[in-house]
ROFI-235933 format. One record per residue (C-alpha): x, z, y; residue number from 1; residue in three letters. Coordinates in nm, 4 decimals, padded with zeros to 6 digits, always signed. Each point is the difference from the previous one (the first is absolute). Example, Ala and Ser with C-alpha at 12.3 -4.5 7.8 and 13.67 -1.06 7.14 Angstrom:
REM ROFI-235933
@px:+01.2300, pz:+00.7800, py:-00.4500, i:1, aa:ala
@px:+00.1370, pz:-00.0660, py:+00.3440, i:2, aa:ser
REM end
This chain:
REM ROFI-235933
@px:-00.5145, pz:+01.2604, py:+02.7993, i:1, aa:unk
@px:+00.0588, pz:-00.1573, py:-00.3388, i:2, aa:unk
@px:+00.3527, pz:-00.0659, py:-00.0971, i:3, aa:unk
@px:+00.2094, pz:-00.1356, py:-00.2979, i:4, aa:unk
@px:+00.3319, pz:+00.1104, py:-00.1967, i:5, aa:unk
@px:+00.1306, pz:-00.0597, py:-00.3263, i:6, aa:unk
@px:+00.0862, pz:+00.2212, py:-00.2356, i:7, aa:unk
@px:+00.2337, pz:+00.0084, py:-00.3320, i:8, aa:unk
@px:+00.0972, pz:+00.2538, py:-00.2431, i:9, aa:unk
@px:-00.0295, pz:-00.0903, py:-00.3744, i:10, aa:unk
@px:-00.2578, pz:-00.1229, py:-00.1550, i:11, aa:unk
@px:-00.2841, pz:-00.0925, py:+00.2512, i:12, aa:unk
@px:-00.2937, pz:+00.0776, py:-00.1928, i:13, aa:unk
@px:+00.0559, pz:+00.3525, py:+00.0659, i:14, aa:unk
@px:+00.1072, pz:-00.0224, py:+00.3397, i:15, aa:unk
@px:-00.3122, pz:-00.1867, py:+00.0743, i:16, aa:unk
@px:-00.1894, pz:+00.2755, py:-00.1763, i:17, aa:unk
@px:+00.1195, pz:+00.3158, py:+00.2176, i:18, aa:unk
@px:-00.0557, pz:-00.1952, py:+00.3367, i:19, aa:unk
@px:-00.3450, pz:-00.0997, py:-00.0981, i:20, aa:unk
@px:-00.0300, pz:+00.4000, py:-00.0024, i:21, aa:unk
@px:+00.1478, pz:+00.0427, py:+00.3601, i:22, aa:unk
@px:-00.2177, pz:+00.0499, py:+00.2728, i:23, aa:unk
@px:+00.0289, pz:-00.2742, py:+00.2565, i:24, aa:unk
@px:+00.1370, pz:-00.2712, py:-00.2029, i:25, aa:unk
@px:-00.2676, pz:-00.2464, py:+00.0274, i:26, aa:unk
@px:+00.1134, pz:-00.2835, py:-00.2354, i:27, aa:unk
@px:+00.2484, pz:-00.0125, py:-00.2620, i:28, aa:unk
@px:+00.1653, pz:-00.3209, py:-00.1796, i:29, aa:unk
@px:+00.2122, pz:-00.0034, py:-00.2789, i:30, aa:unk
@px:+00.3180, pz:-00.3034, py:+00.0306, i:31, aa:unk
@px:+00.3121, pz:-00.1211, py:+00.0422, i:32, aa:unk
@px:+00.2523, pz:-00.0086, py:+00.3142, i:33, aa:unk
@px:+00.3422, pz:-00.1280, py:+00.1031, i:34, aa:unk
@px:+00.0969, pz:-00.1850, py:-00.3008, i:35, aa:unk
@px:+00.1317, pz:-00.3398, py:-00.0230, i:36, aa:unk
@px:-00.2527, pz:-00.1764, py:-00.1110, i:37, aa:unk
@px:-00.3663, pz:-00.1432, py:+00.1046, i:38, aa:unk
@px:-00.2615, pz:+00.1378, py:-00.2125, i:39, aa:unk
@px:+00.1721, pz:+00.1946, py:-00.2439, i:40, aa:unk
@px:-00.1835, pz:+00.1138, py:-00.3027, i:41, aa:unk
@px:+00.0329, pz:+00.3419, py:-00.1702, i:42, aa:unk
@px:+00.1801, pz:-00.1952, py:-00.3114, i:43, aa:unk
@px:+00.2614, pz:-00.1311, py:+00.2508, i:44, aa:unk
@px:+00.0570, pz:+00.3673, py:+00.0929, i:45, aa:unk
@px:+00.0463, pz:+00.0825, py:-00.3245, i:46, aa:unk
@px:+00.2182, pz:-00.2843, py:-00.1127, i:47, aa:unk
@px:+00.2279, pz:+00.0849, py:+00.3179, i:48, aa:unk
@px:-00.1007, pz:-00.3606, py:+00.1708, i:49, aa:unk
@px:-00.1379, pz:+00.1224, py:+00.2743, i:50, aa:unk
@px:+00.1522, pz:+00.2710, py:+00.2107, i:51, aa:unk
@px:-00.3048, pz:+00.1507, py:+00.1605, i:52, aa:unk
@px:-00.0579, pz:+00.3984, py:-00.0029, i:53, aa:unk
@px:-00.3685, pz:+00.0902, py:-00.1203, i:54, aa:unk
@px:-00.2047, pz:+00.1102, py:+00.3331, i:55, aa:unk
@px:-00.3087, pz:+00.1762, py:+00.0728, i:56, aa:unk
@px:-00.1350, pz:-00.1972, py:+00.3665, i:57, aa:unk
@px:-00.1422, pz:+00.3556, py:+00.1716, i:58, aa:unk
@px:-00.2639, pz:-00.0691, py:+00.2988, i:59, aa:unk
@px:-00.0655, pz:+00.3161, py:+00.1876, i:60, aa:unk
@px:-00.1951, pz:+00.1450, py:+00.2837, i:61, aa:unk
@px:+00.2583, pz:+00.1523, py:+00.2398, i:62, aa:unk
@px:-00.2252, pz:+00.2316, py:+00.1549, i:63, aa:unk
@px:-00.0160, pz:+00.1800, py:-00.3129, i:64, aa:unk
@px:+00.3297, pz:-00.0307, py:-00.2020, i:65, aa:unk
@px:+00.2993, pz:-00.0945, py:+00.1596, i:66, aa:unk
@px:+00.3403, pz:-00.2324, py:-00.1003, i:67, aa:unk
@px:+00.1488, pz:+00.3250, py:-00.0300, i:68, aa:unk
@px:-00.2501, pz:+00.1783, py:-00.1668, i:69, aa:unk
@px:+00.0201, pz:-00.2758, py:-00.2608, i:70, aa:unk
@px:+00.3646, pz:+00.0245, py:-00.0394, i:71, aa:unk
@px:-00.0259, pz:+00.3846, py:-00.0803, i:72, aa:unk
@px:-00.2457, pz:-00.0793, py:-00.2782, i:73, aa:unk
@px:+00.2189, pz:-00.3256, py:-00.1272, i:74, aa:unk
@px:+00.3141, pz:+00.2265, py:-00.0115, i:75, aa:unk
@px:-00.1855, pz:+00.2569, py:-00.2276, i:76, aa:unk
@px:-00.1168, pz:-00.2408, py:-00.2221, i:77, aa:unk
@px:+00.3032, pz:-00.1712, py:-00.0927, i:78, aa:unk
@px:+00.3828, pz:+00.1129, py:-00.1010, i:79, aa:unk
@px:+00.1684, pz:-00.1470, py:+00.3481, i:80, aa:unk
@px:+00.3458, pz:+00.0656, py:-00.1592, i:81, aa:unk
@px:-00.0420, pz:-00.2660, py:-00.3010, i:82, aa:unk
@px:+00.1177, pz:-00.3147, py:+00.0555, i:83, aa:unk
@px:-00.2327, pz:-00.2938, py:-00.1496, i:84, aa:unk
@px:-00.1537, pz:+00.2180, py:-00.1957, i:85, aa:unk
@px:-00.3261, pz:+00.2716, py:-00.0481, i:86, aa:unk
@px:-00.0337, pz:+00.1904, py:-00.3214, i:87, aa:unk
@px:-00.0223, pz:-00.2353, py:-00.2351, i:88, aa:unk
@px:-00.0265, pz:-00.3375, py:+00.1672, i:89, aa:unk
@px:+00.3270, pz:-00.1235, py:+00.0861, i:90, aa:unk
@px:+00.1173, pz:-00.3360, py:+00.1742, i:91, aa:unk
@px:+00.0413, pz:-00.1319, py:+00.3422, i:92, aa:unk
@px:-00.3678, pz:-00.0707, py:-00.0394, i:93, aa:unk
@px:-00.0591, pz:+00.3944, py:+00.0154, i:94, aa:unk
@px:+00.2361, pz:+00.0628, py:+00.3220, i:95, aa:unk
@px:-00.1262, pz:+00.2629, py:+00.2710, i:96, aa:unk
@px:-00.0681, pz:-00.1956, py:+00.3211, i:97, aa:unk
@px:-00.2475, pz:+00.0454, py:+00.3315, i:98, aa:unk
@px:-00.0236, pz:-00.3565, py:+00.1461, i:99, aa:unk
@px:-00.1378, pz:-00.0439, py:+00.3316, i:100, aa:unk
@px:-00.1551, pz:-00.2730, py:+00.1710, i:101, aa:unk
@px:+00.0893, pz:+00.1461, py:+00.3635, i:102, aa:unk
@px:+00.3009, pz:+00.1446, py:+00.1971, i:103, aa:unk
@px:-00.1689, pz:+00.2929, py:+00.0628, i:104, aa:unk
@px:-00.0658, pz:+00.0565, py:-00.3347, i:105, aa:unk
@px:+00.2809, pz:-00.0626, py:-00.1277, i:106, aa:unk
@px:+00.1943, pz:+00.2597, py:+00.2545, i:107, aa:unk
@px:-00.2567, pz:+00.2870, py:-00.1082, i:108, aa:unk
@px:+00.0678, pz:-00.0885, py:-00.3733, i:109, aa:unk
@px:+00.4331, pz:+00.0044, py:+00.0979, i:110, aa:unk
@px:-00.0144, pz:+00.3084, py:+00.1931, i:111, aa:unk
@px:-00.2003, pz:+00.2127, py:-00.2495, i:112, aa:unk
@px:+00.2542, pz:-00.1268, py:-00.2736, i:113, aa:unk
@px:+00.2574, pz:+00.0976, py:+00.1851, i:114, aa:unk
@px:-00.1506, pz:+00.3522, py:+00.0619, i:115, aa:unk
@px:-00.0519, pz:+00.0966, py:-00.3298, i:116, aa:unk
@px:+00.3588, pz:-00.1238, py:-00.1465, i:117, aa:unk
@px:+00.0579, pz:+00.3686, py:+00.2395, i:118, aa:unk
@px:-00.1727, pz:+00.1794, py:-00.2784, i:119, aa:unk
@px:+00.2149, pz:-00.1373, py:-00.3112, i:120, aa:unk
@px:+00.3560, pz:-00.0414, py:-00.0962, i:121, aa:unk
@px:-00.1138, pz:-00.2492, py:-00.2361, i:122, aa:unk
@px:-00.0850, pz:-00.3732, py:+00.1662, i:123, aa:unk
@px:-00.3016, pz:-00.1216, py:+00.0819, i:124, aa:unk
@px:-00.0677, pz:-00.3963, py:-00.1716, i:125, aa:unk
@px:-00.2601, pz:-00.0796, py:+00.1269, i:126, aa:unk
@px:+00.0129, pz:-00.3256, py:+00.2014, i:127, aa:unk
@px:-00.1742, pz:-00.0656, py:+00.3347, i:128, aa:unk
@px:-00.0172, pz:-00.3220, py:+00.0556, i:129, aa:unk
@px:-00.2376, pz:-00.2813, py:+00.1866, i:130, aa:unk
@px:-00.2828, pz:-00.1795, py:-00.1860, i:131, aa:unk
@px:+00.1841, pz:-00.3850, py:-00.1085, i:132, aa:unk
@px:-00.2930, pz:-00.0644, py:-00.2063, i:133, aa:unk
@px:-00.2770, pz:+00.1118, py:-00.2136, i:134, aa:unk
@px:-00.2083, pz:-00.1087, py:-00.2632, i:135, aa:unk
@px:-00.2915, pz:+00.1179, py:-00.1342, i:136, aa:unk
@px:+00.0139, pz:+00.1365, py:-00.3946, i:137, aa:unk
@px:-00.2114, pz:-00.1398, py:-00.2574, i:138, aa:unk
@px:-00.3720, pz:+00.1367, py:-00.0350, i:139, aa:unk
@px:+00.0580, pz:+00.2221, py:-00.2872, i:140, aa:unk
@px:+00.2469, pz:+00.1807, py:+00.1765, i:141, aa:unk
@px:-00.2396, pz:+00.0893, py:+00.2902, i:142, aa:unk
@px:-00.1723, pz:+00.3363, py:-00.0461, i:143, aa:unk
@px:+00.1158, pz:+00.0658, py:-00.3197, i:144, aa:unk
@px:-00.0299, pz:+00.3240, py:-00.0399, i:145, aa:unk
@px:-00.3448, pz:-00.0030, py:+00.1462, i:146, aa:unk
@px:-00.1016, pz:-00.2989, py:-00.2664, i:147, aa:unk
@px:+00.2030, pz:+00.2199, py:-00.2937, i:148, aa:unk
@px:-00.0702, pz:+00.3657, py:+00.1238, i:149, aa:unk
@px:+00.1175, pz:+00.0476, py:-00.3699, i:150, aa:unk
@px:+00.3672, pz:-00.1075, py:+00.0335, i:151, aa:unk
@px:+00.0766, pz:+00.1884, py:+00.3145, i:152, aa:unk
@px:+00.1494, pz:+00.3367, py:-00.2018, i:153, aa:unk
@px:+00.2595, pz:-00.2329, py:-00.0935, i:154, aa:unk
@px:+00.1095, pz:-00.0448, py:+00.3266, i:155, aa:unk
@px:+00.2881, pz:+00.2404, py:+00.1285, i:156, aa:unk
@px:-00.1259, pz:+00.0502, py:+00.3382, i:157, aa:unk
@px:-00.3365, pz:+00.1753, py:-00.1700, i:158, aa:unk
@px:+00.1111, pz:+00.1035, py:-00.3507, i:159, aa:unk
@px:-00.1002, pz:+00.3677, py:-00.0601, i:160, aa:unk
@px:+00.2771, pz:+00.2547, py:-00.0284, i:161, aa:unk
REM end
């Protein structure tokens, strides 16, 4: 069965770029949720006008990765102990979040917070919360690392070491 969540940790383009990797994600979207605004654009981000956190919209098959399964691969991707803030990119814009469109989800995502702030003195930021509102991202923001292959070693989730 197909389902939806929505992701956020940094910079999207990146995020986007990892789950597109993934095996059962399905469909990936990059955006912008629970901000105070309708139709923000990326220069309202940036400007601080608009409130929303940069989101990756993740459709998946659930008979071959599950919520959880995602979560495992979200909290390796991103530092869950900095608040509004991933490597470089820093702003309420880059906040960690999971944000759920159902109960059910949104009770998986709590609970497997909650168990791994067991495995760490130091807190755990990252907010799980339910989907106010999303809006899609501009085009060029949409694949962009499969439309500039080139620019993706500049990203920290896939720089070389």
């Amino acid at each position: 069965m197909s389902k939806i969540i929505y992701v956020a940790g940094g910079c999207f383009w990146g995020i986007e770029k990892y789950f597109q990797m993934v095996r059962g994600i399905t469909f990936t979207e990059c955006g912008y949720a629970n901000g105070n605004i309708e139709n923000p654009k990326y220069e309202e981000l940036k400007k601080g006008i608009a409130t929303h956190a940069e989101v990756v919209k993740l459709e998946y098959d659930d008979g071959k990765i599950s919520l959880n399964n995602i979560l495992e691969h979200f909290f390796e991707l991103v530092n869950p102990f900095t608040l509004n803030e991933q490597g470089i990119d820093k702003g309420i814009q880059y906040r960690s979040g999971i944000y759920c469109i159902n109960d059910e989800d949104f009770k998986e995502a709590k609970a497997f917070f909650e168990h791994m702030q067991t495995f760490f003195e130091e807190k755990i930021v990252v907010s799980v919360e339910p989907l106010q509102n999303y809006y899609r991202a501009e085009g060029y923001h949409q694949d962009y690392y499969n439309k500039k292959p080139e620019c993706l070693e500049s990203c920290p989730l896939f720089k070389k070491s």
